[in-house]
Short mmCIF file of the C-alpha atoms (twelve columns), coordinates in Angstrom:
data_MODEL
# 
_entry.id   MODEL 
# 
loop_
_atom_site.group_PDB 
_atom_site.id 
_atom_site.type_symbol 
_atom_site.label_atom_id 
_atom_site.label_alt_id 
_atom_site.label_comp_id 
_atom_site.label_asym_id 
_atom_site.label_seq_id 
_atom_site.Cartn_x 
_atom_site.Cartn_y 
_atom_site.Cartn_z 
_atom_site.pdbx_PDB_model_num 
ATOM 1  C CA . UNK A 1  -4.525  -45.750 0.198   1 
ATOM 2  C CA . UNK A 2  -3.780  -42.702 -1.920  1 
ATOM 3  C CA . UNK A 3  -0.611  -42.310 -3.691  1 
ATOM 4  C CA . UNK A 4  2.156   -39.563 -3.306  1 
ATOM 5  C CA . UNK A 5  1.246   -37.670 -6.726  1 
ATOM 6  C CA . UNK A 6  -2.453  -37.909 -4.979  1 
ATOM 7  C CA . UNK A 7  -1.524  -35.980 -2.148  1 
ATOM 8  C CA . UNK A 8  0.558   -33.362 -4.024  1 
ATOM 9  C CA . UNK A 9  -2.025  -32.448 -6.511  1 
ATOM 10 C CA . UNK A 10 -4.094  -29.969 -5.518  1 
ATOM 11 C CA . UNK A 11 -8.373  -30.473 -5.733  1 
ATOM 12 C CA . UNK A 12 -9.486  -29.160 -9.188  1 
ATOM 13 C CA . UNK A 13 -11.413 -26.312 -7.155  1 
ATOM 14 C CA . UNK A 14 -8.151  -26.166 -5.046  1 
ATOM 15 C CA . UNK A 15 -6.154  -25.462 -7.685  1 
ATOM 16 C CA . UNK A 16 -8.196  -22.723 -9.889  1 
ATOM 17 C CA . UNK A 17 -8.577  -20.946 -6.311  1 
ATOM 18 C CA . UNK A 18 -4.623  -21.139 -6.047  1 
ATOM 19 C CA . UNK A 19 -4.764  -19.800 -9.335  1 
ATOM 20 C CA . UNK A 20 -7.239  -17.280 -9.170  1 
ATOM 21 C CA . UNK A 21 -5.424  -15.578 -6.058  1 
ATOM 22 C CA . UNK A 22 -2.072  -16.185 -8.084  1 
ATOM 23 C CA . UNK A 23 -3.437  -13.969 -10.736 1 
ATOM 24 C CA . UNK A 24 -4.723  -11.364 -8.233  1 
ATOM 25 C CA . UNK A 25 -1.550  -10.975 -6.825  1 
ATOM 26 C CA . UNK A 26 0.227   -10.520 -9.856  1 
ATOM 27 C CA . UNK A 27 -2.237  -7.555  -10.707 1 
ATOM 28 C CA . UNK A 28 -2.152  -6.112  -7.524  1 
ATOM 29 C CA . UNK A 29 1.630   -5.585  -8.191  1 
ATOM 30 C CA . UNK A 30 1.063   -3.496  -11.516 1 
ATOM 31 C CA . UNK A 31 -0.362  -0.289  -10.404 1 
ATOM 32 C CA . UNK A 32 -0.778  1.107   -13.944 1 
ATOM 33 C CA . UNK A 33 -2.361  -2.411  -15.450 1 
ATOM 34 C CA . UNK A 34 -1.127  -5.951  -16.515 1 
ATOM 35 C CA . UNK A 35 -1.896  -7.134  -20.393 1 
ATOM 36 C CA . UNK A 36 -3.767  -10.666 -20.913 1 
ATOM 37 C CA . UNK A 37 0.151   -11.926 -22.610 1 
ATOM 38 C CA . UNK A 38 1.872   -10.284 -19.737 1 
ATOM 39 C CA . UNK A 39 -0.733  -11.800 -16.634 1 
ATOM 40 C CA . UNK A 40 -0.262  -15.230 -18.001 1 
ATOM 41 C CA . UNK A 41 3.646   -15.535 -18.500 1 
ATOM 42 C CA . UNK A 42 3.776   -13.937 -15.119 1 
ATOM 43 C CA . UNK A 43 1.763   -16.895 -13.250 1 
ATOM 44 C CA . UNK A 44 2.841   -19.599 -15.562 1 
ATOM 45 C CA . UNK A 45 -0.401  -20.528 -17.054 1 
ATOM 46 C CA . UNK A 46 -1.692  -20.795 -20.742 1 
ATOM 47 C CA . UNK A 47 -3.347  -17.740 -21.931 1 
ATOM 48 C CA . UNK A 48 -6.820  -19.174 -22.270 1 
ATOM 49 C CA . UNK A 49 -6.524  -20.304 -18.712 1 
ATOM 50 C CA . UNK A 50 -5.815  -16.958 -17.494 1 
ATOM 51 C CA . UNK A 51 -8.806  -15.424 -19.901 1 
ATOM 52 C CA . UNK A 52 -11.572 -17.459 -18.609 1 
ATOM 53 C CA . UNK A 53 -10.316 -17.082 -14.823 1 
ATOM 54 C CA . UNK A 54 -9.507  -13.404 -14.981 1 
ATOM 55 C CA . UNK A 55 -12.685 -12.609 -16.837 1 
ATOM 56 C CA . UNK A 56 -14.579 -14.077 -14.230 1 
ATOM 57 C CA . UNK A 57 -13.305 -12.402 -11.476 1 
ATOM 58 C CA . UNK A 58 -13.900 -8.845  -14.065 1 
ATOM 59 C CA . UNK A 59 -17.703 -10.346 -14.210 1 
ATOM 60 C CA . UNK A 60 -17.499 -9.958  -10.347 1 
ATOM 61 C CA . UNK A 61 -15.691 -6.683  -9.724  1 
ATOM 62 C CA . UNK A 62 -12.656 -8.473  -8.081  1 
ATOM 63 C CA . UNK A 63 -10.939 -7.373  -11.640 1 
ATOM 64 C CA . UNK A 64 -11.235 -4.527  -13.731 1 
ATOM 65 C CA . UNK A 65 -10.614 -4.131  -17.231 1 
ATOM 66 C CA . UNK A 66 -9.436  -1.383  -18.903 1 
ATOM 67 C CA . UNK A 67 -10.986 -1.826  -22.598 1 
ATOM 68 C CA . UNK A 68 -8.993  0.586   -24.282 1 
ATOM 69 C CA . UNK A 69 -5.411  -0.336  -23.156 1 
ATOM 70 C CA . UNK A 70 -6.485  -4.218  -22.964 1 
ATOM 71 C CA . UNK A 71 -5.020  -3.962  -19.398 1 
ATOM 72 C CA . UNK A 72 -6.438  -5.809  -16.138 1 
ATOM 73 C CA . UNK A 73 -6.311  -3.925  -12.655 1 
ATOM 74 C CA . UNK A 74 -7.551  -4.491  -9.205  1 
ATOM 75 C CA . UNK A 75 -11.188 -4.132  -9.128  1 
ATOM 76 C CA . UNK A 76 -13.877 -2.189  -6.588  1 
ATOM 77 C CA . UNK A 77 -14.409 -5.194  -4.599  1 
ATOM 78 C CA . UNK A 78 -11.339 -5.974  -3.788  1 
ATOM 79 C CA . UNK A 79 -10.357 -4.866  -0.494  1 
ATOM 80 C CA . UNK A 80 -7.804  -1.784  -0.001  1 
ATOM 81 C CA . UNK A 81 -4.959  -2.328  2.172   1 
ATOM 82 C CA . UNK A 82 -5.043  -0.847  5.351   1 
ATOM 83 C CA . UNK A 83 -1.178  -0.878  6.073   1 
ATOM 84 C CA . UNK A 84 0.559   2.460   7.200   1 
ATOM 85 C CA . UNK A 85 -3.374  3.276   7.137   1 
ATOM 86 C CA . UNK A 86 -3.687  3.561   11.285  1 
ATOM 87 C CA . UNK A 87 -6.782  1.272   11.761  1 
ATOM 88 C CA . UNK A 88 -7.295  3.148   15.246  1 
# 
């Protein structure tokens, strides 16, 4: 039988996905660029957490980075949003 604190902790590849699309979101809502200090007070995690997650979605064009103003921002793979787009 597993126990309560079982049940409400999240998979470790549960919770770096939570995480991953945590970060995304908080990029997505910086149009001009999030810093590495900014991105991880924003989602609550430890800045060496949000390094090795956010460079790995960079490494897979979900992220970019911006090398000059050390700033992270959506990436070409991401998908745009279609919203207000008409989709007919």
């Amino acid at each position: 039988m597993t126990s309560r604190a079982e049940r409400a902790k999240p998979a470790a590849g549960v919770q770096t996905v939570v995480r991953a699309l945590s970060i995304l979101d908080a990029i997505a809502g910086r149009s001009t660029g999030i810093s590495l200090s900014d991105l991880s007070r924003c989602v609550g995690l430890h800045k060496s957490t949000t390094f090795r997650i956010v460079e790995t979605m960079v490494t897979l064009g979900y992220v970019a980075k911006l090398e000059r103003a050390k700033l992270y921002r959506i990436g070409e793979r991401m998908p745009r949003s279609r919203q207000g787009q008409g989709s007919d």
